[in-house]
N, C-alpha and C positions, 0 to 999 in steps of 0.2 A: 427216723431216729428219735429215740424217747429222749428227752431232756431232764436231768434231774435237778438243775436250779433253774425252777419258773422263769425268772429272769432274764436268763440267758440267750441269746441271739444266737440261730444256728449259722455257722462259717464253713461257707464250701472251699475245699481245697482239691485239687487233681491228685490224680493217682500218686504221680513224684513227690507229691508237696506231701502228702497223706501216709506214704509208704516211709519216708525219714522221719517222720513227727513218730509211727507208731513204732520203730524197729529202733530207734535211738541208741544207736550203737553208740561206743562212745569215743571215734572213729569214723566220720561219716564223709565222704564226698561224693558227690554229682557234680556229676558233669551233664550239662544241659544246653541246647540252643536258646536263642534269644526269646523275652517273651515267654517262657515256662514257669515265671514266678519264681526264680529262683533267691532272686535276696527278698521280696515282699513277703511270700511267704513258706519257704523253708527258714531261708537267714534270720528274720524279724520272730517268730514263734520261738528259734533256738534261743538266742540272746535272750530274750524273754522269760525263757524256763529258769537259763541256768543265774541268772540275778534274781528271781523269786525264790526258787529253793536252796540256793547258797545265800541266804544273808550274810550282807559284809564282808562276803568275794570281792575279789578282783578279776576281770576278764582283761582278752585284750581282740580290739578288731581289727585285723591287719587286713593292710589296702596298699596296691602298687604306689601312690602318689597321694602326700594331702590334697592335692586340688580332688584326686578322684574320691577320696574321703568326704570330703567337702558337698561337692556336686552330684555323686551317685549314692553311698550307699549311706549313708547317716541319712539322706533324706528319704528314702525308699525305708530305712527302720522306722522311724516317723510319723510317719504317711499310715503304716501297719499298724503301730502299736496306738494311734489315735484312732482307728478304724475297733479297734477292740477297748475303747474303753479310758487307756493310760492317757493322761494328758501330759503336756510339755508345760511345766513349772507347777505342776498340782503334785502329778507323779515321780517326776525326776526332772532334774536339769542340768544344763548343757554348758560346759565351756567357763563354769564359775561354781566356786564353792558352796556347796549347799545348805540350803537353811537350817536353823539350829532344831526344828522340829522334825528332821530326819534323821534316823538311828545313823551312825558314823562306822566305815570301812574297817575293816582287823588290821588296815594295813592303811594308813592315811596316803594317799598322793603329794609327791614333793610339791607338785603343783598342778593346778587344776583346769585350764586350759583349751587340752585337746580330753575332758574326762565327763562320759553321762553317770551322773548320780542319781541312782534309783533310794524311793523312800524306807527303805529297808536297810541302809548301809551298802549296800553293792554298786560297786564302780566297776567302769567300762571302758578301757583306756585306746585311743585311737594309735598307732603304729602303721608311720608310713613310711616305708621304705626309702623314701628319697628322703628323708631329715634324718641325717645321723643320730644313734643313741637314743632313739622312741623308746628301744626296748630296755635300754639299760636302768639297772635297781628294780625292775619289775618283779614284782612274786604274782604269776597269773593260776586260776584256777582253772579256767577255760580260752579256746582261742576260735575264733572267725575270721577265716581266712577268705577274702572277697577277691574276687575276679584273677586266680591263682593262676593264672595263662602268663602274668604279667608279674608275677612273685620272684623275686630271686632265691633261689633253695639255697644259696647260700651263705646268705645273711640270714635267713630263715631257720638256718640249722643251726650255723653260730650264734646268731643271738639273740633269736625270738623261742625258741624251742626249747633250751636249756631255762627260760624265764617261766613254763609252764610244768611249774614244778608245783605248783599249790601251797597250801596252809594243810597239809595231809593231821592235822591234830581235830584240827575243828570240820572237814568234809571228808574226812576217809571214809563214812560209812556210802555214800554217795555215790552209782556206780558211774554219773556223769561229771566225777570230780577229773583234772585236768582233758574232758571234753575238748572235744577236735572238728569243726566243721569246714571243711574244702568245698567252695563254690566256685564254678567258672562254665564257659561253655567250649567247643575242643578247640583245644592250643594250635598253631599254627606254625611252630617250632619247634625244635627238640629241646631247648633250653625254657620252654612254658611246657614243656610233657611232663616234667619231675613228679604232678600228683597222680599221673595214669599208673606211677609203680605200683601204689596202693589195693588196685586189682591182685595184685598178687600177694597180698596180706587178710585177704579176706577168704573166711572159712564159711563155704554155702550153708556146712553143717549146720555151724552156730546161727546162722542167719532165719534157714528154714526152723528151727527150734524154739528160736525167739518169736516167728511169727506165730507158730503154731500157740506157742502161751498165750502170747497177744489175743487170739480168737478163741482161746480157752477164758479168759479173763471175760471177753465180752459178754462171749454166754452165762458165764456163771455171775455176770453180774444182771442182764436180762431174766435168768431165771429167779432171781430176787427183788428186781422190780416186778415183774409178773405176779411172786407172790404177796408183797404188797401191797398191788392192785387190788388184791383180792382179799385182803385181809389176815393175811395169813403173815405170822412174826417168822422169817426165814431164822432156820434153824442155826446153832451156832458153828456148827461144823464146818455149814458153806462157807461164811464170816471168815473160818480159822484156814479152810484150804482157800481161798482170795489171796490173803496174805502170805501164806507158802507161796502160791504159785508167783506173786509179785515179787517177793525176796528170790526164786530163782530165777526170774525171767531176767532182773535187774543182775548176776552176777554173772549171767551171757553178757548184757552187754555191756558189763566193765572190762568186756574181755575183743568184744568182736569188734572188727572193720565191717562197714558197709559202703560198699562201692557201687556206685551205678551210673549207666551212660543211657540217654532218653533221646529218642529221637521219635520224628510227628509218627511210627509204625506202634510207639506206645500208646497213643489216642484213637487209634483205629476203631474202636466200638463209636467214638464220638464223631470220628471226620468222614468215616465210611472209606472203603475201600476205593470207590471212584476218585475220592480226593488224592489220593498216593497216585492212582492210574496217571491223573490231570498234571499234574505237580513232574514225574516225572517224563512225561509230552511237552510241559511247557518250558520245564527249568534246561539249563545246560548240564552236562553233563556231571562237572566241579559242584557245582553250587547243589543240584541233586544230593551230590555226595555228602556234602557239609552240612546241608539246611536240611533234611530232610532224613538222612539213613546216619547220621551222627556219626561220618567216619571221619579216623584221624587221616588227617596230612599235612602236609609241609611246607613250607616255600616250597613252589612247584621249580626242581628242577630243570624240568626244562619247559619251562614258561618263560614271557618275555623279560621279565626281572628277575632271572635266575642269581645273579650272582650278589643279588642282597641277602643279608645276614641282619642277624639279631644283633649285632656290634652299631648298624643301620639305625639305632633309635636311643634317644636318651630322655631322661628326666630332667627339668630346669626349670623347678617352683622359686618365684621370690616369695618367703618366707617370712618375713619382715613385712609383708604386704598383705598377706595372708592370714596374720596376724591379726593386723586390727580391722579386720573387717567382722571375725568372730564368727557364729554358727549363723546369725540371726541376719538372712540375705536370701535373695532367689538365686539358684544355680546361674541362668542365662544371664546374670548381671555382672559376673566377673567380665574384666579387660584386661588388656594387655598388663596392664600393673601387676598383675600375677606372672608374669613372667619372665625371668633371670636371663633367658638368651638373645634376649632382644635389646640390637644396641639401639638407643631412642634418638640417637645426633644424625643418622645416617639412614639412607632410602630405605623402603620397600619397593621389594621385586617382586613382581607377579607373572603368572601364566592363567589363562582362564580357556573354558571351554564350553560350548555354546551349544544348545541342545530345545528342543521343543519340551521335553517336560523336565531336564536338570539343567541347571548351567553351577559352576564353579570356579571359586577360584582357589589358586593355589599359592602362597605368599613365604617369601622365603631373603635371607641375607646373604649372599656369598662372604666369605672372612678370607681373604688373598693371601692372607702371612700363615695361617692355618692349612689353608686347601679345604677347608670345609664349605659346604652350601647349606645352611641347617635351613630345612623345611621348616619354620614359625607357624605356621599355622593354616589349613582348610576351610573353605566355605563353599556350602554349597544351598542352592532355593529350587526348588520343584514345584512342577505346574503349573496356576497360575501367576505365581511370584516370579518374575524375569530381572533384568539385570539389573531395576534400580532399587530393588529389595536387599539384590545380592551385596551391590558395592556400598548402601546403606549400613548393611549388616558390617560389611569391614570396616567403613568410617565411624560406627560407631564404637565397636568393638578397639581402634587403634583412636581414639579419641585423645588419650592421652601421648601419643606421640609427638615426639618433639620434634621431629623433621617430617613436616607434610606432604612429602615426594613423594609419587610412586612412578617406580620406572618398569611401564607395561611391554611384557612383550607378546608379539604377534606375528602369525602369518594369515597367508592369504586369507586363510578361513574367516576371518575377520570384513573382511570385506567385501561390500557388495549386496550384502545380504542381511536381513535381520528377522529372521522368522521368531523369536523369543519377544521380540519387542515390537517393532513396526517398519515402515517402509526405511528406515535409513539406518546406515549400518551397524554392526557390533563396533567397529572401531569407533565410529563417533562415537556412539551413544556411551557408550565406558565413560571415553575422554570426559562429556557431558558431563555427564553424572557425577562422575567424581569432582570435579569442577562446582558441581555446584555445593559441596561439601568441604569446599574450601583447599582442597589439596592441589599441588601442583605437577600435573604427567609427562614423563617423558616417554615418546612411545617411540620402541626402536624395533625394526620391520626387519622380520629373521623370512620374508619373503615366501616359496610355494615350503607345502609340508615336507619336510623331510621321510626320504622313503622310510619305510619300515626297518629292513635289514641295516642301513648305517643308525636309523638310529638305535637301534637294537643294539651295535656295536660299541654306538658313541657310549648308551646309559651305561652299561654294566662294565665295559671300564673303567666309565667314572665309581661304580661300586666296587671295583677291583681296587680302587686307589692310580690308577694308570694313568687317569687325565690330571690336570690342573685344579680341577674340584671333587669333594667327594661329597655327594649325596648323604644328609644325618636328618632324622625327621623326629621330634617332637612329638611322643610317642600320644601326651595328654590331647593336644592340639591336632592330631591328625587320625583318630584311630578308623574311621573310613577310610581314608585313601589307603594307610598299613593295610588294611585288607584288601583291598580291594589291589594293590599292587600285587599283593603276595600271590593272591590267584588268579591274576592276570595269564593265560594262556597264548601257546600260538597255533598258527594254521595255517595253509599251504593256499594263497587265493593265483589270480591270473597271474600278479606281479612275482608268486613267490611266492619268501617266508615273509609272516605279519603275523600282527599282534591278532589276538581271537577276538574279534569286535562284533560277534554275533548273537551274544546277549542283548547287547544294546538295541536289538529291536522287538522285543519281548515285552507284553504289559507286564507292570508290577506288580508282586504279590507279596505277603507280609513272609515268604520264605525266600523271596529273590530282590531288595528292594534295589531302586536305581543307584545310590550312592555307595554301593557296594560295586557295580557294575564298572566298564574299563573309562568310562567319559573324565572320573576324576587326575586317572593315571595322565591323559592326555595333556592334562592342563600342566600336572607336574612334567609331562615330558617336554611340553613349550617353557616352560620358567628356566628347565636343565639347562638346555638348550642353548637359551639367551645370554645366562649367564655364564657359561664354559664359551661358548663362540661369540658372542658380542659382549661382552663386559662394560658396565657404564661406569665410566670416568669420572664423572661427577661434573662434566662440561655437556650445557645444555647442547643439542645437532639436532637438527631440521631431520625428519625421516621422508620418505619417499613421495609422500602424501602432501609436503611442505607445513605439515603442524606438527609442534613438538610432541 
């Protein structure tokens, strides 16, 4: 590739990331599995464009949750646009009004907060759907729609959609004036499908046409560096058809959709065909599906958590907490303090699950006047990290809780045995551990495993609403275990019906990794468990063992 400002650093981007930068519909969504670059670099280059050449725009980047704002994708922009050059507080700045030797917005922000100011005038307002009114007084000229699996379409339609209405006086000439970017990788419900309709607004025609310009531009701009080269002043006519062809290519796509769905059969020149062979010998059958051939699907009907729904997960940012901590923090450093559904006077309940290269745990409140069990939050440590990384990680993470309880529960599995740690068992060594981080355990013995088929019966009644609790998980705080539940499978073994637990002995690959696998569900299915059949009282009892 010739370069025409000496200066410039060449940037490799893959075919997806290459193929949305050069067809820039104004209209675009991908949909991509994990790992394809998708907000580094499709997302981060859009955003980019559209505050360079609208000075003194407004955008807006809409994100399921401000924690997910927070923690994923404002740092993943970041990360990119420092990689090319732009700096944070040279270039633009984050979360506070900007200096007086930056041109100022056509449209000032009531307040400046949740807002990136670039030195041009152009702002970038963050919209997260779980804080009411993000979007309200917005005049947007562009929009970034991040991890859209998890978007509600219909707060999206009502009142982020009507706000991307632009400044049409000062960017109508613009063909990426109210610009539309859809990021996500495939939805896992019909209620995260909303942006697959998009396929069916997209005209190949316009699409093939725009490319075709796009590699007409190239060469005629190739054939004028060539003459160049060589001394030769390129005639004016090329100069003048350049600009035809760019004024037409650009009123394609003021016009078109670009829809596309990627999966690893896109990188075949690069992964070789052996690797698809490998990948579908080693993966299961589901995960093949999803990780590999980008097909959609669903809560698996008849999998062992069939009767969870999308109703199954909620948002609960504290706000006020979130607040003063500002942009300027490392993701892993947030604690519970961000957290609205956690009552701080009262236990923590656990289930965990013990494994040679995963263990986890699964931590959660029942609410007895409610009938709710809300999932609070997942952890889980791989390989050589074993239990007291793990229970470090929750003591640290619940550091600020104000009741140091945890009331563990367990069966047999627990006992006897501790291949993760050393000769003496998962039940002490928890106890231990947590113990020496100062909390106080009560461990109450739910005794041998419960077979498959009741508890198969027990869970998804409780997702029916039929039992005493119902299962609601924290969608920010748990988004492994949500998948990992969702494609949870069954299978016919000696005893019968069971859960599919034949993943679980498969090495891990960056398309199947373990905490996606069924070990997490496990651990939620002991905590369920515990808490609908043994319920704690809040009165210390001796368990079977003779320690609390």
């Amino acid at each position: 590739m010739t370069l025409t400002n000496p200066l410039a650093k060449p940037t490799y981007f893959n075919r997806p990331q290459l193929m949305a930068q050069l067809v820039a519909a104004r209209t675009t969504v991908i949909v991509a599995g994990r790992r394809t670059g998708k907000t580094d670099s499709i997302a981060a280059p859009y955003a980019l464009k559209m505050m360079q050449r609208m000075p003194g725009s407004t955008g807006g980047i809409v994100v399921p949750t401000f924690k997910h704002g927070l923690t994923n994708t404002l740092p993943a922009l970041f990360a990119a646009w420092a990689r090319w050059g732009y700096k944070r507080d040279v270039h633009y700045v984050v979360g506070r009004r900007p200096p007086k030797d930056f041109s100022r917005p056509i449209i000032e922000p009531q307040q400046w907060e949740n807002v990136i100011a670039f030195y041009n005038g152009s702002v970038a307002v963050m919209i997260s759907q779980d804080r009411a009114g993000s979007s309200n007084g917005l005049t947007l000229s562009w929009l970034l729609i991040d991890e859209a699996k998890f978007i509600d379409p219909v707060a999206l339609h009502n009142e982020t959609f009507p706000a991307n209405g632009g400044i049409k006086t000062h960017f109508s000439r613009h063909s990426f004036n109210h610009a539309m970017l859809i990021i996500s990788d495939m939805p896992q419900s019909k209620k995260g499908s909303w942006f697959l309709e998009y396929e069916k607004e997209m005209n190949p025609e316009i699409i093939r046409a725009i490319e075709a310009g796009v590699y007409e531009q190239w060469r005629q701009k190739q054939k004028i560096l060539d003459m160049r080269k060589r001394g030769i002043e390129p005639p004016a006519y090329l100069r003048g058809h350049l600009r035809r062809l760019d004024a037409n290519i650009n009123k394609l796509r003021s016009v078109a959709t670009y829809y596309r769905e990627y999966s690893s059969v896109e990188n075949v020149q690069l992964l070789g065909e052996q690797y698809l062979r490998d990948m579908k010998r080693d993966l299961t059958p589901l995960t093949f599906q999803t990780s590999i051939m980008c097909q959609k699907i669903g809560i698996a009907r008849d999998g062992f958590y069939s009767s969870m729904k999308e109703d199954h997960k909620y948002n609960d940012s504290d706000f006020e907490y979130l607040d003063t901590i500002g942009f300027d923090f490392q993701p892993q450093a947030l604690d519970c303090r961000a957290d609205r559904d956690l009552d701080r006077n009262r236990p923590l309940c656990i289930g965990m699950d013990y494994n040679a290269n995963i263990n986890w745990i699964v931590t959660g409140q029942p609410d007895e006047r409610l009938g709710r069990l809300n999932i609070l939050k997942s952890f889980f440590v791989k390989y050589e990290r074993k239990i007291p990384a793990l229970v470090a990680e929750f003591c640290q993470y619940y550091a600020h809780h104000k009741c140091k309880t945890v009331v563990f529960y367990y069966d047999t599995t627990a006992l006897g045995s501790n291949y993760a740690v050393n000769s003496v068992d998962f039940r002490y060594t928890i106890i231990s551990e947590f113990q020496k981080h100062g909390w106080y355990v009560v461990s109450i013995p739910l005794g041998n495993p419960m077979r498959h088929d009741e508890k198969y019966n027990l869970i998804n009644r409780g997702f029916a609403g039929l039992n005493r609790l119902t299962p609601y998980f924290n969608r920010q705080n748990n988004d492994d275990l949500i998948l990992a539940i969702q494609s949870a499978g069954v299978s016919r073994g000696r005893n019968g019906f069971q859960k599919d637990k034949s993943g679980e002995k498969l090495a891990e690959t960056e398309d199947d990794r373990l905490e996606l696998r069924t070990d997490g569900t496990d651990a939620f299915d002991t905590l369920y468990i515990g808490c609908e059949n043994r319920p704690y009282s809040g009165v210390a009892t001796l368990d079977t063992s003779g320690v609390l």
